[in-house]
N, C-alpha and C positions, 0 to 999 in steps of 0.2 A: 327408458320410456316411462315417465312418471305419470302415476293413475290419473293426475289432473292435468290431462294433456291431452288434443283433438288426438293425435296418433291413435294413442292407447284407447279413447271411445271407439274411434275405426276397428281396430283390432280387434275388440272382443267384439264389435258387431260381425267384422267377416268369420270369425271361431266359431260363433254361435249360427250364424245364418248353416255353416257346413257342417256344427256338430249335430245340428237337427235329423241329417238326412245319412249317418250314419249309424249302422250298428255297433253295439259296447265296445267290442274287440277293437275296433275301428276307433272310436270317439275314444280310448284312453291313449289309443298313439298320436291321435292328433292335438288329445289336451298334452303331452308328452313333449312331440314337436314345434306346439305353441310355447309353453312352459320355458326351452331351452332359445326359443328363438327370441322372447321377451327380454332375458338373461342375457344373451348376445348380443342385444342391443348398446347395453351398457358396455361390454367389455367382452369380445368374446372370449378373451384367453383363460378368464376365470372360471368359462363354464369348466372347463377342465378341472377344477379344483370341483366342480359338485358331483362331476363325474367320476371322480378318483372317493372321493366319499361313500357314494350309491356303489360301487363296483363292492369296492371291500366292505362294506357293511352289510349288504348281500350274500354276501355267500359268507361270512361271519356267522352272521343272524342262522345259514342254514346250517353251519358246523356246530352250533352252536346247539339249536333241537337233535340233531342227531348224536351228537356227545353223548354218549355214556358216563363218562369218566369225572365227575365235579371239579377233581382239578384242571381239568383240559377246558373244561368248562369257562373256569376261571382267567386260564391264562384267554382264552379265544374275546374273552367280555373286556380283559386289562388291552390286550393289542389292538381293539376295535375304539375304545375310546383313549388310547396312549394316538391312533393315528387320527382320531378328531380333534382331539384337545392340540397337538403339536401344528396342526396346519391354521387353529382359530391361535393360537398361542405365538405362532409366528408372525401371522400378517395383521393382528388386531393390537400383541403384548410387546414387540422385539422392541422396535426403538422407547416404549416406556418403562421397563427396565432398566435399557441401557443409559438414560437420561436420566433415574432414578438412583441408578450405584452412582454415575458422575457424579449426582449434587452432593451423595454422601458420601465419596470419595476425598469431596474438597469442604465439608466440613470437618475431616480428620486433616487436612491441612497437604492432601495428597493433590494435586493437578494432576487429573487423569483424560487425556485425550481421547476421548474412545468415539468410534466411528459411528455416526446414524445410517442407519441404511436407508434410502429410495423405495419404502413400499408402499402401495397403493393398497386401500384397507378394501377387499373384496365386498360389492354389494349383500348387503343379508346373512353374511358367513356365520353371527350370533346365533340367528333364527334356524337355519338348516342346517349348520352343528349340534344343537340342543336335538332337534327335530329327530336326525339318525341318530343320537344317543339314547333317545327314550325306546327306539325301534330295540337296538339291541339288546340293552337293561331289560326290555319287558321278556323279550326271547328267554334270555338267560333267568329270569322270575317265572318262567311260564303263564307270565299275565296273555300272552298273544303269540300266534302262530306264523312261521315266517312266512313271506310272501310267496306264493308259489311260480310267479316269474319276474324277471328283472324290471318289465317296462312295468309294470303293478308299482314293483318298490320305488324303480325311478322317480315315476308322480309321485306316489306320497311324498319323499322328497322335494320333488324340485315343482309343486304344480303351483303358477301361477301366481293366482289371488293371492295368496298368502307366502310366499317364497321369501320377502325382503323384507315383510314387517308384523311376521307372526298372522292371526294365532299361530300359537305351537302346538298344533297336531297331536295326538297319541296316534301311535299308528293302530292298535285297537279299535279307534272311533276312525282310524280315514279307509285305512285298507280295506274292510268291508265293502265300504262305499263305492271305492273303486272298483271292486270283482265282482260286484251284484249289480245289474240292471238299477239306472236309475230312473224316476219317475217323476218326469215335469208335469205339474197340474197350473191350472189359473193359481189356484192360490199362490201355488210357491214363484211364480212371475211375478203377481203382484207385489208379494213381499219381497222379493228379489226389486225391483226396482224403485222400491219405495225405499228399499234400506241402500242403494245406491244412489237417489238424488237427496236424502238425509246427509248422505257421507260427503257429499259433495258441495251441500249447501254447510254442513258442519265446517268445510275446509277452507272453503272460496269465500263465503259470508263470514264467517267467525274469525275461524285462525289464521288469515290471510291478510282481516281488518285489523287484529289486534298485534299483527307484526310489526307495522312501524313504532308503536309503544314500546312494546318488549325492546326494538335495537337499542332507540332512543335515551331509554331509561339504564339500560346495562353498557352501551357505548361511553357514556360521561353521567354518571351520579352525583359526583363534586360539585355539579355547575346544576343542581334540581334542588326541590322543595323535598322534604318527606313524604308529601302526600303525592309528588308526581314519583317521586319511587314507590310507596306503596301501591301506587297505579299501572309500575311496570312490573310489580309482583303479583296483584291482581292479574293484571294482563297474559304473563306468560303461564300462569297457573291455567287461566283457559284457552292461552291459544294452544298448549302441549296437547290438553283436554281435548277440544277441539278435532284439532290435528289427527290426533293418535285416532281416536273413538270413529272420526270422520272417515279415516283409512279401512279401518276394521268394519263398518258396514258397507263400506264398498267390496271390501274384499268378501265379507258372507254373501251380500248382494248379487255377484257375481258369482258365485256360489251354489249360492239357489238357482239361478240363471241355468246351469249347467248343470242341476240335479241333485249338486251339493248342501249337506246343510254343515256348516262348517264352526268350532265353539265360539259359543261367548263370549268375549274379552273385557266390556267394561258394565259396571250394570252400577251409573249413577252412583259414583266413589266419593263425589262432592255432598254426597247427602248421609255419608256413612256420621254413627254417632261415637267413634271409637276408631282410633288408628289400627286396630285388628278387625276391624269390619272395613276401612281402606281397603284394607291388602288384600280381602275376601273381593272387592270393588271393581280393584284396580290392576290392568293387565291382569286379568285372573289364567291364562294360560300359563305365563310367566311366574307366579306367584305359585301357581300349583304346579308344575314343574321344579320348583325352590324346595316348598314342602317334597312333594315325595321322592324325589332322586338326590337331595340334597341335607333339608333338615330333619326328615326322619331316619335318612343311613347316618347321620351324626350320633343318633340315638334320642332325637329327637327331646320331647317329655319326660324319658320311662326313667333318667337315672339321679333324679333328683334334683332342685331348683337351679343349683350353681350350674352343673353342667346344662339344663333347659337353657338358661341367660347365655352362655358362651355359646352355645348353637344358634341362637336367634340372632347374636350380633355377627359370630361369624357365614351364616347364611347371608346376610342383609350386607355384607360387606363385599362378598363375591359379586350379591343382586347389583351393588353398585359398580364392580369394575365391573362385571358382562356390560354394563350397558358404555363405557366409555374408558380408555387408557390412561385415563389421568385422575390426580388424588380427588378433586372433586368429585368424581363420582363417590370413589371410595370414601371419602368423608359424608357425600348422602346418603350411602349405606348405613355408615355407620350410626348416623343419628336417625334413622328408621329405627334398627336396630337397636336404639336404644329408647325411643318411644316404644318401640312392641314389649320393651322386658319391665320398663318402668310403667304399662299398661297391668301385665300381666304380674307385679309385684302389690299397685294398689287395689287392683279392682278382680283380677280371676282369683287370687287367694282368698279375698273376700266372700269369691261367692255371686250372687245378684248384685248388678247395680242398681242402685233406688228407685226405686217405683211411689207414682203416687197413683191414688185414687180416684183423685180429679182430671179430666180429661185433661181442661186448661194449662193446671200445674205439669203435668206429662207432659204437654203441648212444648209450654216454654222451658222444660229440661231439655227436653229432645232441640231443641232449638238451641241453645245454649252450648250442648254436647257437639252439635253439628259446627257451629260456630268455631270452637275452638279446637275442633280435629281439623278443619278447613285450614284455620289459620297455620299450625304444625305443621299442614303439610306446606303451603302454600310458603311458608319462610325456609323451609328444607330446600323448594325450587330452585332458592337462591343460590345454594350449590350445586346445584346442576345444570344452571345455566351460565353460570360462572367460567370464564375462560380456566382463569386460575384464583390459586387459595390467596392470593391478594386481591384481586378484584372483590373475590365472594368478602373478603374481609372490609374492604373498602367500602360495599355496598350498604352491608349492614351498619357498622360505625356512622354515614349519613343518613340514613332510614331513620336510627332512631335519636336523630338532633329535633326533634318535633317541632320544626322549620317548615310553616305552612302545609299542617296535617291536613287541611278540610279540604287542598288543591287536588282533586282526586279528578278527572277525566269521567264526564255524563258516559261519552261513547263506552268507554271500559267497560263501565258500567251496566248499562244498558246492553252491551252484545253476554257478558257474563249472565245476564239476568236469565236472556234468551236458551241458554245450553241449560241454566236450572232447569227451566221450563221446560224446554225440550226431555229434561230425565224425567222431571215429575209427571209429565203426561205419558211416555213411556213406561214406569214405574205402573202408572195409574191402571195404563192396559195389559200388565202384563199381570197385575193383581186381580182385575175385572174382565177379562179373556172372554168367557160367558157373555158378556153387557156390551164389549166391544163389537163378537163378531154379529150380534143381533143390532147392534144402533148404528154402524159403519155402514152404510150401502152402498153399492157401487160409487155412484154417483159424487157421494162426498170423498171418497179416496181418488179418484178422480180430480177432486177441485183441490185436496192437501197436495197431492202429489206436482199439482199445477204451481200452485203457489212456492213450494218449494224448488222447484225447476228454474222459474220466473225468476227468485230471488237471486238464486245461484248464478242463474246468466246474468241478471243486473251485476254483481257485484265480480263480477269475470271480465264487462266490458269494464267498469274501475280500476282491476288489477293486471289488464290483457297485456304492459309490460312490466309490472311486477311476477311473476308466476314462480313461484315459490314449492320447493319440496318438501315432502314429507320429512317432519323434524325427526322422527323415528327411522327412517332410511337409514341415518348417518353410522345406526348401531347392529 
């Protein structure tokens, strides 16, 4: 059931029309019921894999607070994430390992036949394997208290909005949520459905317009100009953008809908002036899940530069397989990872980066800095959207033959300009809060809210047999 589909509008209209007229106890089994039955939709037989997750991490989590013993401790935290890691590690890693000793089998000059297996990579298994990992690590940290009955834990888990493509939850910030009365006001409806025709106009208008580029351009490179490849690097830089950011206020949107306020995820990454303010940006659930269950248990900062540099690359290289089985990703880790350490070699050692005094001069630094973190990231895409490490190879090799640079696509352009704009006026309100909610009147949220609907549906009858999913689904 993908979010940009009449089905799933229906759906969360009939959830919501019947979560109204229910009390908590009531409205968490039926966000519960809804939850697994959206999951079903896709496949039922996997919901069994989220329920065999939620079973054992549940009463994990509660062996876990009542342990006395540190090591029992220990072992109850190693078995709880030995049986998440082994069922994400099987249906996400198995055949790219075994594809990976082949090809290095037969560069040792061995022919090794070895058998693919038939599996089908489970809907969202990234996002709610991370999700119950953070549940028990906090348990076993004493960050948060376990849940005090299964259908509580089940949702945080499996609810929803956010199931297939993050945010990734702290159960800290959801659990709460769930066992306390929540409180729908106008406000939070508005902004509930202002950040739902946002997400939608972000997906149907944006990243839905800028997908025939992006094929086009990664389909056959050999036979373009450099500037219609820079145009499909442009392109897929904001259709992911797009896409992704598009998802995630649908998903808080719906959110708020049902009394949720659910995290942050992207806040304007294209406007970052430094590839560590990116990652601060970008996916921030993901990025702070990296950090503290990952680059800080390496030992993060505290043991000195050399080993800081190996934990950021090796962080950033995980960051890349989590999101795909194949070396492309892991090779876009790696060169994150090596942006973040050759950041933190010229410029945190340092100290302050340059400031001037002059507005202007600040103005076109910060402009300059934006520019060229933009572009790092935007040529990194290149491997990520790369089938394989010859394409991503091929791609670049023509990119930069500077064979008709200036052929660069208005449209690209122009929808790119729009998602700026769309942050910078976001940015704007979220720094002027105060100014916003006194100049906002009904009336005109009313007519943005209109115009953005308007658009969405225009660019829906366009695309109504193209209909396209969430490029972040796939991980």
């Amino acid at each position: 059931m993908a979010f940009n589909s009449l089905t799933f509008i229906l759906f969360i209209f009939l959830v919501f029309c019947i979560y109204l007229r229910l009390p908590l106890r009531h409205q968490n089994i039926l966000l519960l019921a809804a939850s697994y039955f959206f999951y079903c939709w896709w496949d039922w037989r996997f919901s069994f894999l989220i329920l065999t997750t939620t079973i054992s991490d549940y009463y994990i989590g509660k062996a876990i607070y009542e342990e006395q013993s540190s090591s029992r401790k220990i072992r109850l935290l190693t078995t709880s994430v030995s049986v998440n890691l082994v069922i994400l590690g099987f249906f996400k890693y198995c055949n790219f390992f075994i594809e990976s000793l082949a090809t290095f089998l037969e560069l040792l000059g061995i022919q090794a036949h070895l058998p693919v297996l038939q599996i089908i990579l489970p809907l969202g298994i990234s996002y709610y394997t991370f999700r119950s990992l953070t549940y028990t690590i906090d348990v076993y940290r004493g960050q948060t208290r376990p849940a005090q009955n299964i259908i509580d834990y089940a949702l945080f888990v499996s609810f929803f909005p956010q199931l297939v493509s993050g945010p990734i939850e702290r159960a800290r910030d959801l659990l709460p949520q769930i066992t306390t009365k929540r409180s729908i006001t106008y406000e939070s409806l508005a902004r509930g459905i202002s950040l739902i025709l946002t997400g939608y106009f972000k997906k149907i208008a944006i990243a839905d317009s800028l997908a025939p580029f992006v094929s086009t351009a990664f389909s056959s490179p050999g036979t373009l100009s450099s500037g219609e490849l820079l145009t499909g690097v442009y392109a897929f830089s904001f259709q992911l953008y797009a896409d992704f950011s598009g998802y995630t206020d649908i998903s808080r949107g719906i959110g708020l809908l049902l009394g949720f306020r659910l995290a942050e995820n992207f806040r304007a990454p294209y406007l970052s002036k430094n590839i560590t303010e990116f990652w601060r940006r970008w996916h921030i659930s993901l990025s702070n899940w990296l950090r503290d269950y990952l680059y800080i248990s390496l030992g993060g900062n505290r043991q000195g530069s050399l080993r800081t540099y190996c934990n950021l690359i090796l962080t950033m290289l995980l960051c890349g397989l989590w999101h795909g089985a194949a070396w492309t990703y892991v090779l876009w880790g790696a060169v994150h990872g090596l942006y973040l350490m050759l950041h933190r070699i010229f410029f945190r050692n340092r100290g302050k980066e340059d400031n001037f005094r002059q507005p202007l001069m600040q103005w076109l630094l910060n402009l300059i800095k934006t520019l060229i973190t933009f572009h790092l990231v935007a040529f990194a895409w290149i491997l990520f959207r790369a089938v394989t490490l010859n394409d991503a190879f091929y791609y670049f090799v023509n990119l930069f033959r500077y064979e008709g640079l200036m052929r660069i696509d208005h449209t690209v352009i122009f929808a790119c300009l729009v998602v700026i704009c769309l942050d910078m006026v976001e940015t704007w309100f979220e720094t002027h809060a105060w100014l916003a909610d006194r100049r906002m009147r009904r009336p005109v949220r009313y007519a943005l809210a209109q115009i953005l609907f308007i658009s969405a549906v225009t660019a829906a009858i366009a695309h109504v047999n193209t209909l396209t999913p969430f490029i972040y689904f796939q991980f």
